[in-house]
Each structure stands twice: as structure tokens, then as C-alpha cells.
ZAKOLDREN-27366 format. One record per residue (C-alpha): x, y, z. Coordinates in Angstrom, 1 decimal, padded with zeros to 4 digits, always signed. Layout:
<r xx="X" yy="Y" zz="Z"/>
...
//
This chain:
<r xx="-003.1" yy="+011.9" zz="+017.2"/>
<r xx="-002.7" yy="+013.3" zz="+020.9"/>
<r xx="-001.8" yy="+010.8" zz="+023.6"/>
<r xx="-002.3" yy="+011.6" zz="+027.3"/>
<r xx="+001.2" yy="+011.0" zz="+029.4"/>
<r xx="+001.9" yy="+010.6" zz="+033.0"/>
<r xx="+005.3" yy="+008.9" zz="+032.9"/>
<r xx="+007.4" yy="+007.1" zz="+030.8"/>
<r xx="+011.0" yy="+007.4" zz="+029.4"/>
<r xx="+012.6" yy="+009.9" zz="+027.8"/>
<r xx="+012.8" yy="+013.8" zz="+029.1"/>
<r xx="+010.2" yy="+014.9" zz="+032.2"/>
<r xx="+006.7" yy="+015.8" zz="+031.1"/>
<r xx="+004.4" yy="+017.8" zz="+032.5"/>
<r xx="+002.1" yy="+015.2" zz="+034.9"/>
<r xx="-000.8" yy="+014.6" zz="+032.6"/>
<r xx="+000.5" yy="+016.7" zz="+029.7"/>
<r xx="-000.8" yy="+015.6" zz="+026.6"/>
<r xx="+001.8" yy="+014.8" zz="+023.7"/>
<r xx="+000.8" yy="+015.1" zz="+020.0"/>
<r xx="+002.7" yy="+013.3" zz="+017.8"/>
<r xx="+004.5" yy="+014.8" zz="+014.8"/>
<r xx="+002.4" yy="+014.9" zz="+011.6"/>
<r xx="+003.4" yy="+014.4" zz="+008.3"/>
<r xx="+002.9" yy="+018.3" zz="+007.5"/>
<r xx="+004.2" yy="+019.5" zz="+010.6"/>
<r xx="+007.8" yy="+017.7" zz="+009.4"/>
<r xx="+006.7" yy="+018.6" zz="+005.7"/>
<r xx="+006.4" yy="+022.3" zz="+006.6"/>
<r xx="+010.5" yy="+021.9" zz="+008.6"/>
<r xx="+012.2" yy="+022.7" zz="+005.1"/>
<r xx="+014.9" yy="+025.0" zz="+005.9"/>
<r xx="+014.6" yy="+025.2" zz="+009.1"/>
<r xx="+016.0" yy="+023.9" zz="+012.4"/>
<r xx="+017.6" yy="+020.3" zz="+011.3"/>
<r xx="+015.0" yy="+017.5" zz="+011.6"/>
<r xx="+016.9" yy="+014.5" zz="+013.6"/>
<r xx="+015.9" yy="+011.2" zz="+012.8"/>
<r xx="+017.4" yy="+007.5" zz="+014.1"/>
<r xx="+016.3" yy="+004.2" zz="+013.3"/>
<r xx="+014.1" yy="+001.7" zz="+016.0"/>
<r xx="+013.1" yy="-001.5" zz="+015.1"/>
<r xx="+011.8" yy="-002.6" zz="+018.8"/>
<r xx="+009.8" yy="-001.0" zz="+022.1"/>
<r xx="+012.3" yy="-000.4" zz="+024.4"/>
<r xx="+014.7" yy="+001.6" zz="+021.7"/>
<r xx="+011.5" yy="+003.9" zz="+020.6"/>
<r xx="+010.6" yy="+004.5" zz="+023.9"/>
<r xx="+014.1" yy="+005.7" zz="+025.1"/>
<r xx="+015.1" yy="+007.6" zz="+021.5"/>
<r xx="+010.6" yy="+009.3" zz="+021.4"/>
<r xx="+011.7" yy="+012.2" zz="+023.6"/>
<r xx="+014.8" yy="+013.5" zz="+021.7"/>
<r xx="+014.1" yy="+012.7" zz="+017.8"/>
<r xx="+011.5" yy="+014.1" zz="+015.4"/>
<r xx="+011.3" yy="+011.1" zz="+013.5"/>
<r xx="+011.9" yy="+007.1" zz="+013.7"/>
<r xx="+012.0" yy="+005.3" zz="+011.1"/>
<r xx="+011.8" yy="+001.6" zz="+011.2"/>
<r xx="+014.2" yy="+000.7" zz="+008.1"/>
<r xx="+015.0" yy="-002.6" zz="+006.4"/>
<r xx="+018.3" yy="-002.5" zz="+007.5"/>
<r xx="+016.7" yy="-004.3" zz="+010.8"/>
<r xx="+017.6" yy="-007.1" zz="+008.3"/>
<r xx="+021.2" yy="-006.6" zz="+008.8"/>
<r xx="+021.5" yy="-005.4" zz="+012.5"/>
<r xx="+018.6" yy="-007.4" zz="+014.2"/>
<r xx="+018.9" yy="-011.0" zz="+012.0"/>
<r xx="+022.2" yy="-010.7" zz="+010.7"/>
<r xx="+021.5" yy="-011.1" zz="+007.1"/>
<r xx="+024.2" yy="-009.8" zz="+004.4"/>
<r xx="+021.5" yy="-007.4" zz="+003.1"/>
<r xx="+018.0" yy="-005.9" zz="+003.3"/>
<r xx="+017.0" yy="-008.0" zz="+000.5"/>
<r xx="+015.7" yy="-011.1" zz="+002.6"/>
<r xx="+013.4" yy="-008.7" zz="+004.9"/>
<r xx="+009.8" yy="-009.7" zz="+004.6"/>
<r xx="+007.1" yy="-007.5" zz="+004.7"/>
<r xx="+005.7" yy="-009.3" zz="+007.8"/>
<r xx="+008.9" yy="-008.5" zz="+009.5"/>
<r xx="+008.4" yy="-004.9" zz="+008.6"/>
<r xx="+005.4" yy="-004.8" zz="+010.0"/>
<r xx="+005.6" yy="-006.2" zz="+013.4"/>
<r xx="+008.6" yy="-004.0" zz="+013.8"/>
<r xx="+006.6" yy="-001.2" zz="+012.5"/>
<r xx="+003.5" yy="-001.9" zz="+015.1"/>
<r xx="+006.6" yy="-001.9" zz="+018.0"/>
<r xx="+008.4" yy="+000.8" zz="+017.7"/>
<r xx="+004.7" yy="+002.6" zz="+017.4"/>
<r xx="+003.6" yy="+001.1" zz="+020.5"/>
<r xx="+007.0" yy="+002.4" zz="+021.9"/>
<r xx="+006.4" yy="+006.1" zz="+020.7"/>
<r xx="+004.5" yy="+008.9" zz="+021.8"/>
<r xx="+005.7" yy="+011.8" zz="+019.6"/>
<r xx="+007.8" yy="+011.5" zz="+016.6"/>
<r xx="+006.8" yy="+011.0" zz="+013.5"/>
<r xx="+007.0" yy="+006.7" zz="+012.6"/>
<r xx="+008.3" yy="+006.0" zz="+009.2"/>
<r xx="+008.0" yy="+002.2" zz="+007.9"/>
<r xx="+010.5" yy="+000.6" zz="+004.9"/>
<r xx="+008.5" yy="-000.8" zz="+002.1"/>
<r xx="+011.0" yy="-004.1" zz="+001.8"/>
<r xx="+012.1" yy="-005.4" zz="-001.3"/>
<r xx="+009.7" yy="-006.8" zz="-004.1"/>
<r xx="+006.8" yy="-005.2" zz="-002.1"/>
<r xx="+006.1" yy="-002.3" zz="-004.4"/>
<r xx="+008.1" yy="-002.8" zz="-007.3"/>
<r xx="+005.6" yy="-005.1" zz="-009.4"/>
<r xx="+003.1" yy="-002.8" zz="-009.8"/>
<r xx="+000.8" yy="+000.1" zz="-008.5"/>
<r xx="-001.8" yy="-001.9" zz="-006.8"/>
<r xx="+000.7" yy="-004.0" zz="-005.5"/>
<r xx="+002.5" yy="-001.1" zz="-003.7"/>
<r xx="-000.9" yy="+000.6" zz="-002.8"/>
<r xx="-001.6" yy="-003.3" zz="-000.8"/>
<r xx="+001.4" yy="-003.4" zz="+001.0"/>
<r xx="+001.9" yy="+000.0" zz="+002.2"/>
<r xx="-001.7" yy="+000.3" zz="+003.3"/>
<r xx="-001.4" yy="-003.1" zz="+005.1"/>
<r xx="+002.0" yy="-001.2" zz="+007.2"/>
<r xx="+000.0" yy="+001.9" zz="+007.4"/>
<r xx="-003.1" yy="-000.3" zz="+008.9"/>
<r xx="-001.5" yy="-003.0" zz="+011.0"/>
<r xx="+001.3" yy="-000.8" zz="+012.7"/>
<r xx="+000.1" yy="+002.9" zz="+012.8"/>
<r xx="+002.9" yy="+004.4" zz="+011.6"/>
<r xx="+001.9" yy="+007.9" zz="+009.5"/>
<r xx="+004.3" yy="+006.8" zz="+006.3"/>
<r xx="+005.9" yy="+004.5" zz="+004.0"/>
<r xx="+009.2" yy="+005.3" zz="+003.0"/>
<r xx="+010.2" yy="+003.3" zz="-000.6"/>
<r xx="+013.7" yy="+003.5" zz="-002.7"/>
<r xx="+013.6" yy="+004.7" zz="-006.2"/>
<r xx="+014.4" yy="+007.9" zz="-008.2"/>
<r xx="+012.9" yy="+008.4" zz="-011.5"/>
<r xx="+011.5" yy="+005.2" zz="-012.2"/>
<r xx="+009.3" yy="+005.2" zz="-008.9"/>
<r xx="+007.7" yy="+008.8" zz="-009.8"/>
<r xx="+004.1" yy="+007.5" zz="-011.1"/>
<r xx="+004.3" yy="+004.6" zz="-008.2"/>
<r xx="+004.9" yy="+007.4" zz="-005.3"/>
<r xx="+002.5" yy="+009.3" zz="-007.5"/>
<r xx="+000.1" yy="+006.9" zz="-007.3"/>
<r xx="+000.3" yy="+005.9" zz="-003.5"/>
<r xx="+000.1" yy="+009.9" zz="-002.3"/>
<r xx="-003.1" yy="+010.3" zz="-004.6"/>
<r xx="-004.7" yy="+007.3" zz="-002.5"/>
<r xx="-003.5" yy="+009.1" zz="+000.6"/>
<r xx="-000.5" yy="+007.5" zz="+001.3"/>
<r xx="+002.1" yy="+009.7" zz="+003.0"/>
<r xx="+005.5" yy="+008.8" zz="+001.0"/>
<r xx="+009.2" yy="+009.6" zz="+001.7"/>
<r xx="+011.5" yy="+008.9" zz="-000.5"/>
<r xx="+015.0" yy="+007.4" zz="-001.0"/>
<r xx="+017.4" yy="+008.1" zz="-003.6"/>
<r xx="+021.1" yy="+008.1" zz="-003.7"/>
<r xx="+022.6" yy="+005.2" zz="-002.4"/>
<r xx="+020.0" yy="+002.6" zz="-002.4"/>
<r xx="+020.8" yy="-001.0" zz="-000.4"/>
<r xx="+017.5" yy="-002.5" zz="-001.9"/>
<r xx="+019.7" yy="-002.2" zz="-005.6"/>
<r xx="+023.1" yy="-003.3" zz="-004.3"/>
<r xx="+023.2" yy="-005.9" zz="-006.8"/>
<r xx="+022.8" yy="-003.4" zz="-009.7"/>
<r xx="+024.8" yy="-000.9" zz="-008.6"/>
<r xx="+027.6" yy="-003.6" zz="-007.5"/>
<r xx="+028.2" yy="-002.4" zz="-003.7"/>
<r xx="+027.5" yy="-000.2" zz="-001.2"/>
<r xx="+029.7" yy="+002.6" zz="-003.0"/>
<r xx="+029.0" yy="+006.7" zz="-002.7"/>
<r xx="+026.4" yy="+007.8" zz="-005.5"/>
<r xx="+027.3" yy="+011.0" zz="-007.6"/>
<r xx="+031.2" yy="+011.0" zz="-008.7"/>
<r xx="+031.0" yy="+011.6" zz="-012.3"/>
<r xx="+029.1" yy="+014.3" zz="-013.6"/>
<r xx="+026.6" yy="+011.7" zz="-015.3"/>
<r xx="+025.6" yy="+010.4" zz="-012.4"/>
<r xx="+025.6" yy="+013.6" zz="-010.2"/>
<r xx="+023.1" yy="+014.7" zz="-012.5"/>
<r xx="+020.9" yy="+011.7" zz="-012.3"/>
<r xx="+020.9" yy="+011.8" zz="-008.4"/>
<r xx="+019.7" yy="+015.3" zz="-008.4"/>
<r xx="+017.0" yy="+014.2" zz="-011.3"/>
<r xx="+015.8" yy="+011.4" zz="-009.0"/>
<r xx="+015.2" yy="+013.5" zz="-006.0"/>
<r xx="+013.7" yy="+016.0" zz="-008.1"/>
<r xx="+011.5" yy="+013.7" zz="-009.7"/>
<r xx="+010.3" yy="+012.2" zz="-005.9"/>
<r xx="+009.8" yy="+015.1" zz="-004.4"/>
<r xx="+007.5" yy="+016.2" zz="-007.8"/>
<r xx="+005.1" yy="+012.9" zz="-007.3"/>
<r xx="+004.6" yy="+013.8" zz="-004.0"/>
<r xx="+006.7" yy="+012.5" zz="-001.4"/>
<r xx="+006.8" yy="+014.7" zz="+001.6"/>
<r xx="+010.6" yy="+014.4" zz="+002.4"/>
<r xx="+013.6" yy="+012.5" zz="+000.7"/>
<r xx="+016.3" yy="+010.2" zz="+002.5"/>
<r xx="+019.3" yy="+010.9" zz="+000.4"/>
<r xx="+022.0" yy="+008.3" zz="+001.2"/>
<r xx="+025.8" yy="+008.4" zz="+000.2"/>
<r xx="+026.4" yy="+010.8" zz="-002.2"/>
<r xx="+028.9" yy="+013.6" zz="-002.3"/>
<r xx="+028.5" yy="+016.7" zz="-000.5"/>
<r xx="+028.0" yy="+018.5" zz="-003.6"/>
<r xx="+025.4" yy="+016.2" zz="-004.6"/>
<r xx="+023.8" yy="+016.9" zz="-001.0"/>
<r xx="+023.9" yy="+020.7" zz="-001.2"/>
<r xx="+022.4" yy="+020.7" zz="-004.3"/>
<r xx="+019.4" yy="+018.0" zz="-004.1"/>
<r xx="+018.4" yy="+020.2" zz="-001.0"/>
<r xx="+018.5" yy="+023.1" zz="-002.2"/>
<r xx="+016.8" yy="+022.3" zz="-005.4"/>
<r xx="+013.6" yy="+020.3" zz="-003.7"/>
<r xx="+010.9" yy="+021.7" zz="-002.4"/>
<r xx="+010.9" yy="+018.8" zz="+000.6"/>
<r xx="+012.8" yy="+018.2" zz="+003.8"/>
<r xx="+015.9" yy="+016.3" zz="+002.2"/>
<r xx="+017.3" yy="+014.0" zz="+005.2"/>
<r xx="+021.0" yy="+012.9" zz="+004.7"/>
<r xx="+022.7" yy="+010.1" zz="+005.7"/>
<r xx="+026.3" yy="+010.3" zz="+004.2"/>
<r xx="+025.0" yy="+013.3" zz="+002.5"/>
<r xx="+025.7" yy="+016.6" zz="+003.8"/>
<r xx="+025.7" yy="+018.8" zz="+006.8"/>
<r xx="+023.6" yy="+021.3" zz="+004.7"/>
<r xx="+020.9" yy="+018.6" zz="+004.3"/>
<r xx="+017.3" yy="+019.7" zz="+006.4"/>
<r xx="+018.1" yy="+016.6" zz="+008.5"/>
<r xx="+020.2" yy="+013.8" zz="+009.3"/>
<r xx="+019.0" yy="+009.9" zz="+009.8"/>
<r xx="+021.3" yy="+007.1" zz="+011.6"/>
<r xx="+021.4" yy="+003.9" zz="+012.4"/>
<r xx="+020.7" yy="+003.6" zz="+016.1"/>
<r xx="+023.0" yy="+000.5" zz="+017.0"/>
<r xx="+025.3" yy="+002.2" zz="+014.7"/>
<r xx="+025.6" yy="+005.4" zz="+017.1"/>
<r xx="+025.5" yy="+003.0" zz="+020.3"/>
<r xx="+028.0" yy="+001.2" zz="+018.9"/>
<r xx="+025.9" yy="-001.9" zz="+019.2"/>
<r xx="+026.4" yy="-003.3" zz="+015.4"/>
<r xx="+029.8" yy="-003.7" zz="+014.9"/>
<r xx="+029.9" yy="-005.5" zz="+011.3"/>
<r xx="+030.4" yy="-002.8" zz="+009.7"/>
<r xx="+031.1" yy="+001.2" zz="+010.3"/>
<r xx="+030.3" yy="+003.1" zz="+007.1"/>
<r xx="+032.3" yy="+006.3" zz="+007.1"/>
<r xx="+029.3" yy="+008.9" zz="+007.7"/>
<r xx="+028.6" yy="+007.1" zz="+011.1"/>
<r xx="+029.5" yy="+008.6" zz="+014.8"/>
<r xx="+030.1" yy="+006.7" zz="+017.5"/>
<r xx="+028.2" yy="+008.4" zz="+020.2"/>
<r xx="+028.6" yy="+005.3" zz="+022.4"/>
<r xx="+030.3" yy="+001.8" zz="+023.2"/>
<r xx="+027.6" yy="+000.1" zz="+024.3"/>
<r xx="+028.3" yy="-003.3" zz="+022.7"/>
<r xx="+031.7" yy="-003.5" zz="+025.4"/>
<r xx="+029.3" yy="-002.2" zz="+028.2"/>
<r xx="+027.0" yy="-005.6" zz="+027.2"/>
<r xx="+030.1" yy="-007.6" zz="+027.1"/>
<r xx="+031.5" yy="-006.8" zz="+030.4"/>
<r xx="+028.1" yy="-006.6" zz="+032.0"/>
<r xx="+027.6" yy="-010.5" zz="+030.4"/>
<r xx="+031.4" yy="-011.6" zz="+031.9"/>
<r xx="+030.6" yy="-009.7" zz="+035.5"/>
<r xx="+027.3" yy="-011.9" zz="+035.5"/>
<r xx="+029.1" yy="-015.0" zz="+034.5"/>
<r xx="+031.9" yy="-015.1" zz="+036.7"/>
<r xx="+029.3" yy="-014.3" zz="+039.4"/>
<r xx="+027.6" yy="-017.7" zz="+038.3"/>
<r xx="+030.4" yy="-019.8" zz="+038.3"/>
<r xx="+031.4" yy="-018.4" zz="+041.7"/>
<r xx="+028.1" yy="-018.9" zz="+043.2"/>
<r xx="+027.9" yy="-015.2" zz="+044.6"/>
<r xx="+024.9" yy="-014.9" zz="+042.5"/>
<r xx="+022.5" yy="-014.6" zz="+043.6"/>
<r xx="+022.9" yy="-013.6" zz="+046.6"/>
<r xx="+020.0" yy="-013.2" zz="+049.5"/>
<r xx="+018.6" yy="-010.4" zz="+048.5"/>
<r xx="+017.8" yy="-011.9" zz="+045.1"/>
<r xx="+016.3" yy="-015.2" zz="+046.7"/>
<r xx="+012.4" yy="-015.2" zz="+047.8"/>
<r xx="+011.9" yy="-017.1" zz="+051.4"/>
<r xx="+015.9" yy="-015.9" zz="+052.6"/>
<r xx="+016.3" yy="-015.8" zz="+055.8"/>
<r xx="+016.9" yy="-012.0" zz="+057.5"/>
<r xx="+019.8" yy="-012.0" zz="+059.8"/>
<r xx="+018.8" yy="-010.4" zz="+063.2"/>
<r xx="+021.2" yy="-008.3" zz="+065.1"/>
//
């Protein structure tokens, strides 16, 4: 899709340059080379400041968490995921949008996971559906690609199983489970997804999922020798201060900025210094 720009956030454009948007091949065909960068949005005015600089966005259940303050993405609705997903899509011009399939939305059955993503894919326009799952999602990503589908996956760490896999600990320490991390990306990348998140693992682990599929594999806790690298957006802001997982950077403290901003603004209040006459329609001007 090719949008015509004037103006708009993000780096200066050409007046009336058009912008096409980053296709699911075009990222497809990035394997090996210059890192993909990816960040989550979840609303308009964070795609529309992050569009210029990112080649992806991906609109991930863990909105659950930093947006509504749940203890997990497990109470995110598909509903949710979808007016987020039709946001950050009015909010982009270029990269790629990815949408979360959210818990219990795909894992029942085939045609259930064909509804639900082709209901994200319809009502936000994103260009993909990203589900969690290694092995035992192969013949549902399988399924969802053959309908034409774009799919990424997600395997590694997966916060849609934190119950099962008791916490939010790094995938791949023993040898057994090394193995079955690599199997799982394997097995993805095999049905047909076009890229792989791969989420807290050990940098062994990383290296060799991305050098054994055929995909862009996108890290997060991963590796630096991943073919990209996906964060949290408040996370790097430092907006969402719950909790700090050890991959994240701190690229800003913008949750101190907002809380001195709010105690400037107050104390203005109280004092009755704002507003002043400038903010005040019908003030009178002073005359020298």
C-alpha cells in the first residue's frame, strides 16, 4: 500500500513524497541483513512518532500489562487487540503492523484461528498476525499461511503459557530444552511464518535458532546476532516501571519528565498562576 505524505511526525519527507509501507516480503527477504528494528505501539500518537525510525510495529498483548495494568496478557480480549491494532495502523505510514493473536483466540482449533486473525487482519489493516507456539502450532500456522494469512511466530519465552512454564524465567538452560527451542523455531519457520519473535532464551540458543531458520528471527532477550531486535516502547521510554526485565534499555526517563510536568502544572493551580492571560479567551490586552 503507498500513502501520499505532506507532513506529519517523524523524520522530514519529501513535500508530496509518497511512502510505501513495508511488506511482508520486503521484511521476509531482510534475513541476514542490516538488523530489522521493531518496538511495540498500542495507540496513535506512539505509531505516529516511532513510523519514521522502525521497520516494524507490532501491537502485542503485553498492552494488557502496560496500558490496563493487568498481571498478564492472559485477560486481553481480542476486541482489545483489535481496536489497538486499527490505531496504531491509523498512526503509521511505513512499517510493517504486526497484531498479537490473544490468548484462547487460536488455540481451539483451525477455523477458529483462521476467524480471529482474519477479523484483525480485516478490521485494523495490519499485514500480520503474530501467534505463540513452537511445535504444536506448526499445522495451525500452517493452516492460516495456506488461507493467506501472513504469520510470525513466537517461541522461546512465551507470556501467553506463563502458567505452564511457572514464570517468566529464560527458555533454553538444559540441553533438553535448548534443543526443543531450536525444534520449535524450526518447526514455525517450516509451516510458514515469515519471521520468528524469539523471546528469553540464552544467547546460544539465539545464535543458533537464527542461524538455523530460513526467516528473519527477531530477539528480545535473545541475542545481538539475532536479524532483529523487538522492545517494549514504554519499556525504552521508561514509561512502565513495574517491572524492568534484564534485556531492556533505558533509552529514556520519561515517566519522571510526566511527573514533574504533572507537579509544575499543579502547583500552578493551587497558586492561581494558571492560567494566565494568554491562556484566557476575552483577556484584556494591556496598552502601552
Amino acid at each position: 500500500m503507498s500513502v501520499h505524505v505532506t507532513s506529519g511526525p517523524g523524520p522530514a519527507a519529501t513535500e508530496g513524497a509518497t511512502i510505501k509501507r513495508l511488506s511482508v516480503p520486503e521484511f521476509a527477504a531482510r534475513k541476514g541483513a542490516e538488523p530489522l528494528v521493531c518496538l511495540t505501539a498500542y495507540t496513535t500518537p506512539m505509531a505516529q512518532r516511532l513510523d519514521g525510525h522502525v521497520d516494524l510495529l507490532m501491537v502485542g498483548d503485553s498492552l494488557g500489562m502496560v496500558l490496563y495494568g493487568f498481571d498478564s496478557t492472559l485477560p486481553v480480549t481480542l476486541e482489545m487487540m483489535i481496536q489497538h491494532g486499527a490505531a496504531v495502523c491509523r498512526g503509521s505510514k511505513r512499517a510493517l503492523v504486526v497484531v498479537d493473536m490473544p490468548f484462547g483466540s487460536y488455540q481451539e482449533s483451525h477455523e477458529q484461528a483462521f476467524r480471529s486473525a482474519a477479523r484483525i487482519i480485516k478490521e485494523t489493516g495490519c499485514q500480520a498476525v503474530k501467534l505463540e507456539g513452537g511445535r504444536e502450532m506448526a499445522d495451525t500456522v500452517a493452516f492460516l499461511t495456506r488461507r493467506g494469512i501472513p504469520v510470525m511466530g513466537h517461541v522461546g519465552l512465551m507470556p501467553q503459557s506463563v502458567n505452564t512454564l511457572g514464570g517468566y524465567r529464560a527458555r533454553g538452560r538444559g540441553d533438553q530444552e535448548a534443543a526443543g527451542v531450536v525444534a520449535d523455531a524450526v518447526a514455525i519457520a517450516e509451516a510458514g511464518a515469515f519471521s520468528v519473535v524469539l523471546e528469553g532464551v540464552m544467547a546460544q540458543i539465539g545464535q543458533a535458532v537464527t542461524a538455523r531458520v530460513p526467516v528473519p528471527v527477531i530477539g528480545i532477550g535473545a541475542s545481538a546476532a539475532c536479524d532483529g531486535q523487538v522492545l517494549v516502547a514504554e519499556d525504552i521510554l521508561g514509561l512502565f516501571s513495574t517491572f524492568k526485565p534484564r534485556f531492556v534499555k533505558r533509552y529514556a526517563e520519561l515517566g519522571a519528565e510526566i511527573e514533574e510536568a504533572a507537579a509544575r502544572y499543579a502547583a500552578e493551580v493551587r497558586g492561581r498562576s494558571f492560567p494566565g492571560p494568554e491562556h484566557i479567551f476575552g483577556a484584556m490586552k494591556k496598552h502601552g
